[in-house]
Rosetta silent file (secondary structure, phi, psi, omega in degrees, C-alpha in Angstrom):
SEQUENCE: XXXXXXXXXXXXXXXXXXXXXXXXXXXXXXXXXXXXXXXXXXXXXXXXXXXXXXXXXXXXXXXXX
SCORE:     score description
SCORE:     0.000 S_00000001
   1 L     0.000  155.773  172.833   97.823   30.490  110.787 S_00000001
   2 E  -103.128  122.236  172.955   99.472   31.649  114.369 S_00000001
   3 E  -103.531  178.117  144.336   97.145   31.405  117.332 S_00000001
   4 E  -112.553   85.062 -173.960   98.297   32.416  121.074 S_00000001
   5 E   -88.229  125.294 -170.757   97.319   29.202  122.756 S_00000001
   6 L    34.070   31.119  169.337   97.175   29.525  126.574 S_00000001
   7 L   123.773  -23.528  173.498   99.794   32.092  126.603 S_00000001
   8 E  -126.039  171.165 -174.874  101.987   30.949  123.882 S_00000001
   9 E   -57.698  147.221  164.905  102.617   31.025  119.921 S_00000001
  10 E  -155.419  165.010 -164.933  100.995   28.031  117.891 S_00000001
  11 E  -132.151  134.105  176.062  100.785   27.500  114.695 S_00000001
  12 L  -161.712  143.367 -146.570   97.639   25.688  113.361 S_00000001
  13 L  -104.544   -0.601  172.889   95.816   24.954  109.822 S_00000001
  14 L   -81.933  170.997 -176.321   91.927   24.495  111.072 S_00000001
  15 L  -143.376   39.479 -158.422   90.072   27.549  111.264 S_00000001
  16 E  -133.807  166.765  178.668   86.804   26.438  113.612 S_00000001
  17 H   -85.219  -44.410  171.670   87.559   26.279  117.416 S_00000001
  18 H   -72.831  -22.291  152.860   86.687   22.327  116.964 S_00000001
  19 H   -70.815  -46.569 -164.006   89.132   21.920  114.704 S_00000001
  20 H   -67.403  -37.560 -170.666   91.959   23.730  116.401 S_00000001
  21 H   -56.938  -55.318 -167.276   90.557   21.191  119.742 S_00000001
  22 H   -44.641  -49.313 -162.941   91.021   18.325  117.165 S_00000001
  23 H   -84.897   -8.951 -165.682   94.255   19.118  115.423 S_00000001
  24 H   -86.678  -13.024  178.117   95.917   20.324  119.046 S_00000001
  25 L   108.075   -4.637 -160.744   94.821   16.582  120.239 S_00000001
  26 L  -114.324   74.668  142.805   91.888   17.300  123.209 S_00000001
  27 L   -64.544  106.428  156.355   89.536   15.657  120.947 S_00000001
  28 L    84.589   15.682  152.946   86.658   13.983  123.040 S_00000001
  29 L   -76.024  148.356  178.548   88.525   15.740  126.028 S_00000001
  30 L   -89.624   96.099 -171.836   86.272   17.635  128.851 S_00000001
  31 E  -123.198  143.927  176.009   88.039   21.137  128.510 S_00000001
  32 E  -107.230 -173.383  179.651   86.348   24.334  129.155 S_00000001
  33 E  -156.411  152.388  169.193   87.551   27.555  126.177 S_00000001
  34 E  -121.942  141.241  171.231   88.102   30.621  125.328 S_00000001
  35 E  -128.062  143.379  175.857   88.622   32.800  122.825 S_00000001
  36 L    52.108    3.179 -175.862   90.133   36.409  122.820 S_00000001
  37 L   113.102   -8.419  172.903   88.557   36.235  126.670 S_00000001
  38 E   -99.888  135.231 -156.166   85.116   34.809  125.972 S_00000001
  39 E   -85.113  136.358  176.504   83.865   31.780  127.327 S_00000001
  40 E  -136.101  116.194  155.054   82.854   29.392  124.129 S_00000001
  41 L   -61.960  143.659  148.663   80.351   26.351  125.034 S_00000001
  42 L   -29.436  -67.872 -175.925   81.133   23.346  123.632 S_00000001
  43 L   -36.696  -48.856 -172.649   78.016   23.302  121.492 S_00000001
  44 L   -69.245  -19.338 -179.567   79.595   26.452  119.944 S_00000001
  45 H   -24.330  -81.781 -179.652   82.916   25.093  119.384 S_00000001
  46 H   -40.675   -3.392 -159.260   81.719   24.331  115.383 S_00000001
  47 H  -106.114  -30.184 -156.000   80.255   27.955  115.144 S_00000001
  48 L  -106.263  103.751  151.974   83.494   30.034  116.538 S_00000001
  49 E   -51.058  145.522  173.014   86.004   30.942  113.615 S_00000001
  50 L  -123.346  152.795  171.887   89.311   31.541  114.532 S_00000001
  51 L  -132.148  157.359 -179.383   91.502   33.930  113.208 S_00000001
  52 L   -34.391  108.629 -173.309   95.139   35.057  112.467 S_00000001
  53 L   106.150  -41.370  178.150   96.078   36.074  116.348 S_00000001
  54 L   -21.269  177.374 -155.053   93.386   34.993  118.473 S_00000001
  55 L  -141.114   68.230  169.422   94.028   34.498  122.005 S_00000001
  56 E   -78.002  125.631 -162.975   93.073   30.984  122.521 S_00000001
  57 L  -112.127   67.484  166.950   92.571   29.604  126.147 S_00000001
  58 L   -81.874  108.975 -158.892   92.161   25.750  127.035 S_00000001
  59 E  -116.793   90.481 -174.369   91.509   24.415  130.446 S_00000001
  60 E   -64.151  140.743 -169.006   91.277   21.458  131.634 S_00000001
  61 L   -97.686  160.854 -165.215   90.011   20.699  134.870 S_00000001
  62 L   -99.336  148.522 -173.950   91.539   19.315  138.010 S_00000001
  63 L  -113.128  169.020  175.145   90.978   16.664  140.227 S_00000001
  64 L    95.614  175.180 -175.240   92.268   16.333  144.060 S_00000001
  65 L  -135.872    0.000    0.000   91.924   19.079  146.583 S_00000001
């Protein structure tokens, strides 16, 4: 299925938020997400379906100042 990951097209075959983490690589990464504009906890990650089109947002955080 085609997501819109952080602004651009992706194409990806999970259909859980924790997969799409998994198959995109930030596996066991500290990232925070979104979907469609909503803040997803980790814990929820396994809970949040994704669908054809979502708006998926992942952001890792920065260090230095």
């Amino acid at each position: 299925m085609q997501i819109v990951l952080n602004g651009k097209p992706c194409d990806v075959a999970r259909d859980r938020l924790d997969g799409v983490l998994e198959e995109l690589g930030y596996q066991g990464a500290k990232v925070a997400t979104a979907v469609n504009g909503n803040f997803v906890a980790g814990p929820l990650r396994a809970e949040t379906w994704i669908k054809d089109g979502d708006r998926v947002e992942v952001i890792a955080p920065m260090q230095g100042g």
